[in-house]
VEXDRENMAR-731772 format. One record per residue (C-alpha): x, z, y negated. Coordinates in nm, 4 decimals. Each point is the difference from the previous one (the first is absolute). Example, Ala and Ser with C-alpha at 12.3 -4.5 7.8 and 13.67 -1.06 7.14 Angstrom:
// VEXDRENMAR-731772
REC|1.2300|0.7800|0.4500
REC|0.1370|-0.0660|-0.3440
This chain:
// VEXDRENMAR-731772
REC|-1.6667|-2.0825|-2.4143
REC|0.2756|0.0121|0.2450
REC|0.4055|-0.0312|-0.1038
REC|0.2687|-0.0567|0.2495
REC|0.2170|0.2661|-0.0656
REC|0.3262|-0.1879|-0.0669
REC|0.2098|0.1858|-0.2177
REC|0.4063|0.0249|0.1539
REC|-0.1432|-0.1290|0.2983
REC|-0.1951|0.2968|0.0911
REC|-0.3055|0.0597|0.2138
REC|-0.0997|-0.3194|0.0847
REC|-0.3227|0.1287|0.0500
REC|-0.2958|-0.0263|-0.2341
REC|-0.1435|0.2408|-0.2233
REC|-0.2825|0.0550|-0.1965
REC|-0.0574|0.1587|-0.3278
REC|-0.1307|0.2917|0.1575
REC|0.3385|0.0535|0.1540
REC|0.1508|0.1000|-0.3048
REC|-0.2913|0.1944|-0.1201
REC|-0.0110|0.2665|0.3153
REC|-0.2685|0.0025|0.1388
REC|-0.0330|0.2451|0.3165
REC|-0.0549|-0.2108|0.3528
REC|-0.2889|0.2903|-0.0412
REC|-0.1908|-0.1898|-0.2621
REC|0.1441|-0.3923|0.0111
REC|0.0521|-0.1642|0.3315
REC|0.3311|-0.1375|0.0580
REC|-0.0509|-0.3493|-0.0763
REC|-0.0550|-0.2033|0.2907
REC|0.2407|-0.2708|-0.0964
REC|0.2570|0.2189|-0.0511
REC|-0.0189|0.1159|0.3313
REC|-0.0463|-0.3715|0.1457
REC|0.3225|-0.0398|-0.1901
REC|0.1895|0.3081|0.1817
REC|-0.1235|-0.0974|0.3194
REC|-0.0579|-0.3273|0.0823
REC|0.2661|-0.1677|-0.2720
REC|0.2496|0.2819|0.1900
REC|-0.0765|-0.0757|0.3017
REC|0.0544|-0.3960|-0.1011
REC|0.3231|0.0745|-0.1649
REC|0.1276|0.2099|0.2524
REC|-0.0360|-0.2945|0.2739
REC|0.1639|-0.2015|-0.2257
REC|0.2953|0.1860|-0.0582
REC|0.0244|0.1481|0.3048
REC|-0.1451|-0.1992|0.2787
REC|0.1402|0.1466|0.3177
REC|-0.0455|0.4159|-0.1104
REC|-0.3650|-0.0832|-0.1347
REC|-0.0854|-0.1528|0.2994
REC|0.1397|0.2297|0.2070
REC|-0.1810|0.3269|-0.1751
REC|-0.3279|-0.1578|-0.0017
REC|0.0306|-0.0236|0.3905
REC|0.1263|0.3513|-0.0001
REC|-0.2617|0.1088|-0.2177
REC|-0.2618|-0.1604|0.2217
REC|0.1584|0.1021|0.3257
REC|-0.0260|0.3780|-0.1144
REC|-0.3344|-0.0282|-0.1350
REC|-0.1276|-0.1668|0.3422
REC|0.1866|0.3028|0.1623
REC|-0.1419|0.2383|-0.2417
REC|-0.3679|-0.1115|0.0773
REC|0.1155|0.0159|0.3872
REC|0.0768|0.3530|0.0068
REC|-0.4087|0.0746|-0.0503
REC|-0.0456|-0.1531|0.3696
REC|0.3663|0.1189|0.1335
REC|0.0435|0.3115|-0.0898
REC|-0.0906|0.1644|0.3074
REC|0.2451|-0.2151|0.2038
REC|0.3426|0.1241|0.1240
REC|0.2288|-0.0649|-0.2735
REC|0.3409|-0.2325|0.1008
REC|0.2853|0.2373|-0.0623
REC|-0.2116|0.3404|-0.0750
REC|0.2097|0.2059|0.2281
REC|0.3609|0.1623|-0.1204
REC|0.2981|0.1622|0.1285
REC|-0.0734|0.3507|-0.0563
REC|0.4051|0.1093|0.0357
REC|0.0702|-0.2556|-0.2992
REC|-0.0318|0.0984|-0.3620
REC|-0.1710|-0.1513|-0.2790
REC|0.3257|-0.2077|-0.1106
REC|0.1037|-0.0640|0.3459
REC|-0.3919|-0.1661|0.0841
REC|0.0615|-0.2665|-0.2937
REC|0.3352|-0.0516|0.0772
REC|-0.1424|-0.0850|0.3327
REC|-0.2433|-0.2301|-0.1467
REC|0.2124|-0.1537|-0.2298
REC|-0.0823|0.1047|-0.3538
REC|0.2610|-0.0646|-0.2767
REC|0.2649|0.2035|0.0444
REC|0.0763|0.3007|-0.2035
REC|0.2274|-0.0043|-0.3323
REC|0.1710|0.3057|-0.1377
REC|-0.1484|0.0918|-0.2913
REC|-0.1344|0.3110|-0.1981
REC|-0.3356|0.0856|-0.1270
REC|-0.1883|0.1980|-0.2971
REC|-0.3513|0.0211|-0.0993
REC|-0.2285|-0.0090|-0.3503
REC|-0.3493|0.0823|0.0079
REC|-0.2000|-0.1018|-0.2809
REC|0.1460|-0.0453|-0.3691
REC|0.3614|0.1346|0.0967
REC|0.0368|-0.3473|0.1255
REC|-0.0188|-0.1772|-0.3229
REC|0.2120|0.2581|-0.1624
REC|0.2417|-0.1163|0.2785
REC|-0.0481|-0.3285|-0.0057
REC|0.0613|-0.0745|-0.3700
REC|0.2919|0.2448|0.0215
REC|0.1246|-0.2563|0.2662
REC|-0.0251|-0.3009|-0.1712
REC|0.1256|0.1348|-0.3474
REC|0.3286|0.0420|0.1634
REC|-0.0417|-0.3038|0.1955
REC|0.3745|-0.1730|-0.0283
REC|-0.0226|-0.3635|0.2550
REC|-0.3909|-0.0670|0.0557
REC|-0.3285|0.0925|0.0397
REC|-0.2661|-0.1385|0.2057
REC|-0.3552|0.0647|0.0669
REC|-0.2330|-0.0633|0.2667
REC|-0.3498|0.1017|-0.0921
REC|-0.3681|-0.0501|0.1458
REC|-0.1400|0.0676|-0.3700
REC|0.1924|-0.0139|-0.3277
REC|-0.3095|0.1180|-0.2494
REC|-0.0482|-0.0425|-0.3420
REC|-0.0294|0.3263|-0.1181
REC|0.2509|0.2336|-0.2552
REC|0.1923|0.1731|0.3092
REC|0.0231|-0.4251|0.1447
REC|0.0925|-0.0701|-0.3586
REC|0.2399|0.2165|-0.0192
REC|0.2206|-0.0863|0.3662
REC|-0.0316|-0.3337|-0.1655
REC|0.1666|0.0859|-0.3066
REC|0.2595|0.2082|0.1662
REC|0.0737|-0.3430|0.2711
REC|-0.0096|-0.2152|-0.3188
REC|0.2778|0.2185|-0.1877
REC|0.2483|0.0114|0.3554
REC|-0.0871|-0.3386|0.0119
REC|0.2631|-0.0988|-0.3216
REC|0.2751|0.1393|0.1928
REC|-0.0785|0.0129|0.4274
REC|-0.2508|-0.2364|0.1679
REC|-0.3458|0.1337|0.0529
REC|-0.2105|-0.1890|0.2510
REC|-0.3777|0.0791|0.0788
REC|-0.2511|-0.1301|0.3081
REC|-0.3455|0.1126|-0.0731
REC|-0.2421|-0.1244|0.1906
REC|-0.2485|-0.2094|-0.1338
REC|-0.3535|0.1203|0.0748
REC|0.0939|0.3643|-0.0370
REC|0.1249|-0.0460|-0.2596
REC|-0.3073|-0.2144|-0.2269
REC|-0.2046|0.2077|0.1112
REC|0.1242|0.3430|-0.0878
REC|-0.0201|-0.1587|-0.3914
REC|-0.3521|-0.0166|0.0471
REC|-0.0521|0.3823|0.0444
REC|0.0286|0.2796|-0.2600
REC|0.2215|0.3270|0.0904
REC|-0.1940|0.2746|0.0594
REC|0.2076|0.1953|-0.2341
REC|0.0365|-0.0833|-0.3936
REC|0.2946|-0.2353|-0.0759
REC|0.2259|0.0747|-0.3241
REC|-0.1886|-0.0389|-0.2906
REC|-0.0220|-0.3599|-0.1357
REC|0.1511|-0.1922|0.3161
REC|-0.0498|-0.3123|0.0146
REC|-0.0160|-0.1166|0.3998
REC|0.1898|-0.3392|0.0204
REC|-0.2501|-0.2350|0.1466
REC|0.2998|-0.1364|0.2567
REC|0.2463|0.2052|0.0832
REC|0.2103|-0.2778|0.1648
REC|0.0523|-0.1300|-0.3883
REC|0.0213|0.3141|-0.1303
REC|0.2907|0.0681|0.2453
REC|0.1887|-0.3134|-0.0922
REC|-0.0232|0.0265|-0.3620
REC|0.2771|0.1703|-0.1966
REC|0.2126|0.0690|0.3147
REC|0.1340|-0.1962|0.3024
REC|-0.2216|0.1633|0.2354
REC|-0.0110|-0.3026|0.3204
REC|-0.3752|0.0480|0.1119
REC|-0.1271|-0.1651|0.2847
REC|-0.3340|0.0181|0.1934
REC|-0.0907|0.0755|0.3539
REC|-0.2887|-0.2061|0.0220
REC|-0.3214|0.0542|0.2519
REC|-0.0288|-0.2414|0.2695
REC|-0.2956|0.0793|0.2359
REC|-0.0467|0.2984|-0.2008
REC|0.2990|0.1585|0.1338
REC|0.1849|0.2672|-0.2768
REC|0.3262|0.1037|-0.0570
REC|-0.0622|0.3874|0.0120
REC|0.3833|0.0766|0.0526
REC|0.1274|0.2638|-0.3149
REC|0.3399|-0.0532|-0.0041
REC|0.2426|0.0935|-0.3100
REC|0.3958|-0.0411|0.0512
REC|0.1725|0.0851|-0.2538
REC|0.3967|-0.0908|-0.0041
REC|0.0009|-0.0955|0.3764
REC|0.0938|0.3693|0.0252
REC|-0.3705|0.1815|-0.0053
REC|-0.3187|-0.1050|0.0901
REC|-0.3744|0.1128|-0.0139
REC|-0.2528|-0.0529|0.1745
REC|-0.3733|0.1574|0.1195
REC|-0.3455|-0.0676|-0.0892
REC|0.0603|0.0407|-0.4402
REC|-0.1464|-0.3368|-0.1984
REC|0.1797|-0.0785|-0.3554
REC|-0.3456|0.1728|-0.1876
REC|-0.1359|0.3344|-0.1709
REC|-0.2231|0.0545|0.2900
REC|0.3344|0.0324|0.2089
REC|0.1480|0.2583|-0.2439
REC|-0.2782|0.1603|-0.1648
REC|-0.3211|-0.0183|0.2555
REC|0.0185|-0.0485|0.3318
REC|0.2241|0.2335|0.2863
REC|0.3093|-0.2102|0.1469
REC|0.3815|0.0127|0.1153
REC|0.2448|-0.2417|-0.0110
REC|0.3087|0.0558|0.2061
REC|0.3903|-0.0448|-0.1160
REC|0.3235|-0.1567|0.1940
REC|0.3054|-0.0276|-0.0288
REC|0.2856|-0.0641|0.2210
REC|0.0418|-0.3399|0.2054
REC|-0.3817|-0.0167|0.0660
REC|-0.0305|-0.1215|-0.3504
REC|0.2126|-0.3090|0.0839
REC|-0.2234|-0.0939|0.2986
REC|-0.2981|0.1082|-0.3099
REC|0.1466|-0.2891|-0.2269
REC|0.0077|-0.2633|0.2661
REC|-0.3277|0.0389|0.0458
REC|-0.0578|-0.0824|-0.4004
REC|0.2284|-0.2705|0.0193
REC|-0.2123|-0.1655|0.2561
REC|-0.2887|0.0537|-0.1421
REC|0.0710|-0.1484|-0.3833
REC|0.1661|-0.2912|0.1298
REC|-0.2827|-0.0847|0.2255
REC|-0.2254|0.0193|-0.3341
REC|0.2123|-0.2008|-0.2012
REC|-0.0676|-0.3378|-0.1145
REC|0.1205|-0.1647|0.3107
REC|-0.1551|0.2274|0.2415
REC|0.0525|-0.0720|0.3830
REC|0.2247|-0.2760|-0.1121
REC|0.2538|0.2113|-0.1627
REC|0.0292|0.1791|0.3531
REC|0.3124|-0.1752|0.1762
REC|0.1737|0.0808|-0.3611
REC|-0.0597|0.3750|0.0154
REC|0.3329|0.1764|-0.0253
REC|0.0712|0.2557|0.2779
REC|-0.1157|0.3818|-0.0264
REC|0.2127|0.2732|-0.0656
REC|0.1951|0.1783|0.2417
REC|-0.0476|0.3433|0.0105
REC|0.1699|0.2899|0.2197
REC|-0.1975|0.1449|0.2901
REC|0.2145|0.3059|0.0802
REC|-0.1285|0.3177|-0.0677
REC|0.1821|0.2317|-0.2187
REC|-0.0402|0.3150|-0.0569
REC|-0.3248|0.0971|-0.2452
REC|-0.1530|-0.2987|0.0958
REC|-0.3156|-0.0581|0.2156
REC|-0.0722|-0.3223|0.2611
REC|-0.2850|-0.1475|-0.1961
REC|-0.2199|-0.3400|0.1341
REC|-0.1012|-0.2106|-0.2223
REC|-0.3635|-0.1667|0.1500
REC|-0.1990|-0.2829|-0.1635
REC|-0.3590|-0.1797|0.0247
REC|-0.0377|-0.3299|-0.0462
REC|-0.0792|-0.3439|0.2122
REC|0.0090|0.1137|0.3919
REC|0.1959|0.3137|-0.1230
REC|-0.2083|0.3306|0.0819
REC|0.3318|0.1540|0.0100
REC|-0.1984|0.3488|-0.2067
REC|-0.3047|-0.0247|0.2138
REC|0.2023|0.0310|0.3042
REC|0.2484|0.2561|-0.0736
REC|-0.2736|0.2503|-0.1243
REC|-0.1361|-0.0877|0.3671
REC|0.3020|0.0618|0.1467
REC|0.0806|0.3259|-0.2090
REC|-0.3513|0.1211|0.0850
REC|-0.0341|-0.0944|0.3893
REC|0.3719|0.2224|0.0207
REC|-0.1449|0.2749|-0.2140
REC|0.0508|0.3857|0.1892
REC|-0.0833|0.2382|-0.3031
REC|-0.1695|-0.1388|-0.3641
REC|-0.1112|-0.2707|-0.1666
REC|-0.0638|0.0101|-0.3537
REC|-0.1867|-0.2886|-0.1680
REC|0.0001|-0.0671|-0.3953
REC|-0.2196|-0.3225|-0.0363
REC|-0.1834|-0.1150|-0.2854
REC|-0.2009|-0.2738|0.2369
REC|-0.0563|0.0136|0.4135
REC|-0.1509|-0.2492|0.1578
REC|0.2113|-0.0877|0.2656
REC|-0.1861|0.0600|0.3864
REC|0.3301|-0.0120|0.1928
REC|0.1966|0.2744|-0.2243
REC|-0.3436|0.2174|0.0558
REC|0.0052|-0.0724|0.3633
REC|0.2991|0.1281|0.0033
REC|0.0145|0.2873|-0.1970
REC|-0.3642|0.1508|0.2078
REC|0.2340|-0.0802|0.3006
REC|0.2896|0.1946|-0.1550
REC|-0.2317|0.2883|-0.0350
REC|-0.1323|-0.0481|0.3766
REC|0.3656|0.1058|0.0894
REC|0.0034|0.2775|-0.2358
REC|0.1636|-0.0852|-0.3320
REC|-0.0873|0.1427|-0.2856
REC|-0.1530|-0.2546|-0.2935
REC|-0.0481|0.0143|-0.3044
REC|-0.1460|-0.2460|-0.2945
REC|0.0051|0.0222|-0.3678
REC|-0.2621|-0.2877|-0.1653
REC|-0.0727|-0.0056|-0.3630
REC|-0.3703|0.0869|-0.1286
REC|-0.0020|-0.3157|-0.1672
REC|0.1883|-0.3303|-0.0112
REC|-0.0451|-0.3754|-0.1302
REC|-0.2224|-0.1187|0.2823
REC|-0.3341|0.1193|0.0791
REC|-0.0216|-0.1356|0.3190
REC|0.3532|0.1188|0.1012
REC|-0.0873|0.3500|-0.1223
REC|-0.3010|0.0202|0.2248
REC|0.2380|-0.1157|0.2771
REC|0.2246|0.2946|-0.0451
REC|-0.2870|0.2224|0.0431
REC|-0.0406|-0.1786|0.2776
REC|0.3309|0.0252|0.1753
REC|-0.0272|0.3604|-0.0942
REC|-0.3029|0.0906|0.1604
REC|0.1159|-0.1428|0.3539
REC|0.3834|0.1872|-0.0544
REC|-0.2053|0.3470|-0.1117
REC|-0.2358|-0.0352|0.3264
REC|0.3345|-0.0584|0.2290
REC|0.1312|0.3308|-0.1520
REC|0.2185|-0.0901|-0.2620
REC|0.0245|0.1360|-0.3512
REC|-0.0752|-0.1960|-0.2724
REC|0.0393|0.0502|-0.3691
REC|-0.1897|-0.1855|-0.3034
REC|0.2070|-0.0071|-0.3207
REC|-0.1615|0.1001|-0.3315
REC|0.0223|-0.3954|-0.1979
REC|0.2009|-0.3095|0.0590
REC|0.2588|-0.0379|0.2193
REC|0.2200|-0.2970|0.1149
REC|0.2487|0.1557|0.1130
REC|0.1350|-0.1097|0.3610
REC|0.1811|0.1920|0.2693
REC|0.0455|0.0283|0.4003
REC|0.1593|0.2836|0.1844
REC|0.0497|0.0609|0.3598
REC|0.1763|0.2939|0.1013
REC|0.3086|-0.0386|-0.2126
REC|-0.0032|-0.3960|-0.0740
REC|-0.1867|-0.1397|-0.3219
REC|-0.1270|-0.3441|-0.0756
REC|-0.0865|-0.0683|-0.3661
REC|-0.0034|-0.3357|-0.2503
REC|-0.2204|-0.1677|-0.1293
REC|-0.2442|-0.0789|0.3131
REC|-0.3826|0.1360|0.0187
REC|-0.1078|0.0905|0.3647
REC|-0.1962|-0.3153|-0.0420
REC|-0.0600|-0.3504|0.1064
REC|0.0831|-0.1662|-0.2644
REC|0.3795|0.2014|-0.0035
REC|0.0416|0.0854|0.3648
REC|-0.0700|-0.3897|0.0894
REC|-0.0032|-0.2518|-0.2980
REC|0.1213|0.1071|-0.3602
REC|0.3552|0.0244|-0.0545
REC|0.1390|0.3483|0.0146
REC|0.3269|0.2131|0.0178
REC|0.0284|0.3315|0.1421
REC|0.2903|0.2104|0.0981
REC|-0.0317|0.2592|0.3476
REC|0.2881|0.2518|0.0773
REC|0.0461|0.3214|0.2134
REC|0.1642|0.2551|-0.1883
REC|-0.1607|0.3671|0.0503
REC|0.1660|0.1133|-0.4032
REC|-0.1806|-0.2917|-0.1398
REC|-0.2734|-0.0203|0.1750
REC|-0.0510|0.4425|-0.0496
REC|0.0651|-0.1149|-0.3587
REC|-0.2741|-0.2779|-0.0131
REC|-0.2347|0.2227|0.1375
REC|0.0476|0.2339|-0.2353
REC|-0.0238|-0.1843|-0.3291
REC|-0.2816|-0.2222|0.1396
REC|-0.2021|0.1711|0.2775
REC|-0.0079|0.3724|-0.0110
REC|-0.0427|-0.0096|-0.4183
REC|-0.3030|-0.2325|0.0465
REC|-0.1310|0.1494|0.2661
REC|-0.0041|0.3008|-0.2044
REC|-0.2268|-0.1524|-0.2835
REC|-0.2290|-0.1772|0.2266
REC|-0.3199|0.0673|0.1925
REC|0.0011|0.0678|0.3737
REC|-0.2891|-0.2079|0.1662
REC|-0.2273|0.0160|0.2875
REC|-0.1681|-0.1923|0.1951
REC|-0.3153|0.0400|-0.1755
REC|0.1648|-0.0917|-0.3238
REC|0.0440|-0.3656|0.0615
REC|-0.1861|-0.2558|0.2329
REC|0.0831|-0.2910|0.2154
REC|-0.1142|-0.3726|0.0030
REC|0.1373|-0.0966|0.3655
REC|-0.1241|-0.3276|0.0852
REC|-0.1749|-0.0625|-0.3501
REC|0.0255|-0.3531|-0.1305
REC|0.2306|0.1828|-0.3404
REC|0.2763|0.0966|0.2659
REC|0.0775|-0.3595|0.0868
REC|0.0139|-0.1176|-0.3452
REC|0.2713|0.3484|-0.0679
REC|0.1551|-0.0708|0.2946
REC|0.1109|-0.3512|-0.1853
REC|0.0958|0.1663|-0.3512
C-alpha cells in the first residue's frame, strides 16, 4: 500500500510501510516510486516554481557534462589560459582573474566529533537565529537529537533549515553502521518531525536534473558560521573521518547572504519571489588586526568558481601540495598536479581505504597509481574518510566540494580558500601530518590504473 505522507505538510513524497519499518537499502530496494517522486515530481516542481533558474541549471548541467565527455578527446590540446605569471602570488593570480574578493574573517577547525560538541554548544546559546543548510538531515538519534535542540531554540529565536531533498530520503533508507540509543524510534520524515512541537521553518531544496544541494552551511546568530564536508547524521559524528571549518568575523555576513538567497529561492513562490528579495547585508572589508583575507567560492549553474581556483592555486604552486580527498575524479586537477610535479613540487595525497562508492573508490586507486608513478607520495587512510582539504604552499581551499564532477562542475557547493602561513601550518597539523601518521604509505605496485577503460568515463561523470 502506498500513503502520501501528509502530516504538517511534510515530505510530500510517498512512503511505504517499509519506510517506517527500516529496512537497510542492503536488503529492500528503495522503492522505485519514491524515487520517481524525488526526481521527476522535483524536477516538475522546480520548473514550476522557478522557471528561469531551472532552466538555466539544466543547460549548465548539460553544458558541463558535454565538456566533461570532451576532455577524453581534448585533453592533449593546449589549454586556453594554462600559462601564469610566475612573479604573482597565489592571491594576486585570482585577483587577476577575478575571483570574489577576499573578506576579513577568522578561522578554526573540528575534526571528527569535536564538531558536534561545538556545534550544539553554539546553538544552545544561540540568542537571534539559527539556520541550517544541509545536503542530508538523517533520521538517526545524533539527527534526532540537533532536531530537538532546533525545536527547543525554536520557542524563543527563529530556526530555519534547507535540506536537500534526495539526500536527504535517502539517507532514511540506510541503517548507521554503529548502534543507535537503545529503543529509538527513527521518525519516518524528518521534515514532520522537525515541524512538530517547535517552529522549526523547513524547506526543501529539491532535485531538478538530478542536481544536489551538497553545500553544509550552519550560521548561527549571523555572528558564526560552519561549514565543511559534516552531514546532520551518526555516521558524521560517530563513523566516518571529516572536518568542518568555523568563521567568524564579516565573512559570516557575506555566509548569510548566501542562505538568504538560497531559502527564498525555495520558497513557495520561487523565481517569482525574486524582484521582492530584500538586499544583502553589508559587511566591512577592512582588515583588522587578527583577522585573515578569506574568499568565499561557490559551484553552481556556469559557476566553477572551486574548480578553477584549485587550478589556479596549483598551476602557481613553487613548494607542496597536500591533497585530503575523499573522491578524485577530476582529469584537469590530475593534469595539473603530474605537471606540478614535472616542475618539481612536492605532492602529496591522503585517500580513505574505503568510502560510499565503489566505483569512486576504485577511481582513487586510480588517480593514485598515476600521482605515485610521477613521484609523488601518497598515503591510504586506515577506514572512511570524507574529509576535504587543498593546500598549496601556504593557501588552503576547503568546504564542502569533492574533487569531482559532480562538485567541481554541477552540484551546488561552498568552499572557502585563504593564504595565511599560521593557519594553514595549523591545518596541516591537525589534519595532514596526524593522518599521515596512522595511514599506509603506498607504491606503485599497491594500486592499479584503468586509463582509457570504459569505468573511467562513467567516474569521470560522478
Amino acid at each position: 500500500m502506498i500513503v502520501i505522507c501528509l502530516s504538517n505538510s511534510s515530505c510530500g513524497v510517498l512512503h511505504t510501510g517499509s519506510w517506517e519499518s527500516r529496512h537497510t537499502i542492503k536488503s529492500v530496494a528503495m522503492p522505485t516510486e519514491a524515487i520517481q517522486k524525488i526526481v521527476v515530481t522535483g524536477t516538475v516542481v522546480s520548473c514550476l516554481k522557478k522557471p528561469f533558474s531551472s532552466i538555466y541549471r539544466g543547460i549548465a548541467t548539460l553544458k558541463s557534462r558535454t565538456e566533461i565527455t570532451a576532455d577524453h578527446w581534448m585533453r592533449f590540446l593546449p589549454e586556453a589560459g594554462s600559462k601564469v605569471d610566475p612573479s604573482l602570488t597565489i592571491e594576486q593570480a585570482l585577483d587577476a582573474k577575478k575571483f570574489p574578493r577576499p573578506i576579513p574573517g577568522k578561522v578554526d577547525y573540528f575534526i571528527d566529533g569535536a564538531f558536534y560538541t561545538e556545534l550544539h554548544r553554539s546553538v544552545a546559546g544561540a540568542q537571534k537565529s539559527v539556520d541550517t543548510r544541509i545536503f542530508i538531515f538523517d533520521n538517526d538519534d545524533v539527527a534526532a537529537a540537533y532536531a530537538d535542540l532546533l525545536k527547543e531554540k525554536s520557542k524563543t529565536i527563529p530556526c530555519r533549515i534547507l535540506m536537500d531533498h534526495l539526500g536527504s530520503i535517502t539517507s532514511w533508507w540506510v541503517e548507521p553502521v554503529t548502534p543507535m540509543r537503545t529503543a529509538y524510534p527513527p521518525p519516518a520524515c524528518m521534515v514532520a518531525y522537525l515541524r512538530n512541537d517547535g517552529n522549526v521553518k523547513v524547506r526543501i531544496s529539491r532535485n531538478p536534473w538530478l542536481i544536489a544541494d551538497h553545500t553544509k552551511l550552519i550560521v548561527v546568530d549571523g555572528h558564526e558560521a560552519y561549514l565543511g564536508g559534516m552531514n546532520i547524521g551518526r555516521e558524521y559524528q560517530h563513523e566516518w573521518h571529516d572536518m568542518m571549518v568555523r568563521v567568524k568575523g564579516p565573512i559570516v555576513a557575506a555566509m548569510q547572504n548566501e542562505f538568504n538567497k538560497s531559502w527564498k529561492l525555495q520558497g513557495p513562490w520561487g523565481d517569482w519571489a525574486v524582484p521582492f528579495h530584500r538586499g544583502s547585508k553589508k559587511f566591512r572589508t577592512t582588515i583588522n588586526k587578527g583577522e585573515i583575507p578569506i574568499r568565499m567560492l561557490k559551484t553552481g549553474p556556469n559557476n566553477s568558481d572551486i574548480n578553477d581556483a584549485l587550478i589556479t592555486a596549483i598551476r602557481m604552486g613553487r613548494h607542496r601540495i597536500l591533497l585530503h580527498v575523499s573522491y578524485m575524479t577530476s582529469d584537469p586537477l590530475m593534469r595539473e598536479l603530474l605537471k606540478a610535479k614535472k616542475r618539481g613540487v612536492d605532492i602529496t595525497m591522503i585517500f580513505p581505504d574505503k568510502n560510499d562508492n565503489a566505483l569512486l573508490n576504485t577511481n582513487n586507486r586510480a588517480c593514485a597509481h598515476e600521482l605515485l608513478k610521477a613521484g609523488a607520495k601518497v598515503y591510504l587512510y586506515p577506514s572512511s574518510s570524507h574529509a576535504k582539504a587543498v593546500v598549496v604552499d601556504d593557501w588552503a581551499c576547503l568546504g564542502s566540494a569533492n574533487l569531482d564532477a559532480l562538485s567541481l562542475n554541477i552540484n551546488d557547493e561552498l568552499n572557502i580558500a585563504f593564504t595565511d602561513k599560521r593557519s594553514v601550518d595549523k591545518l596541516v597539523r591537525d589534519l595532514f601530518l596526524k593522518d599521515f601518521k596512522v595511514s599506509k604509505a603506498l607504491k606503485v605496485d599497491d594500486v592499479k590504473g584503468w586509463a582509457g577503460s570504459p569505468l573511467e568515463f562513467i567516474a569521470d561523470h560522478l
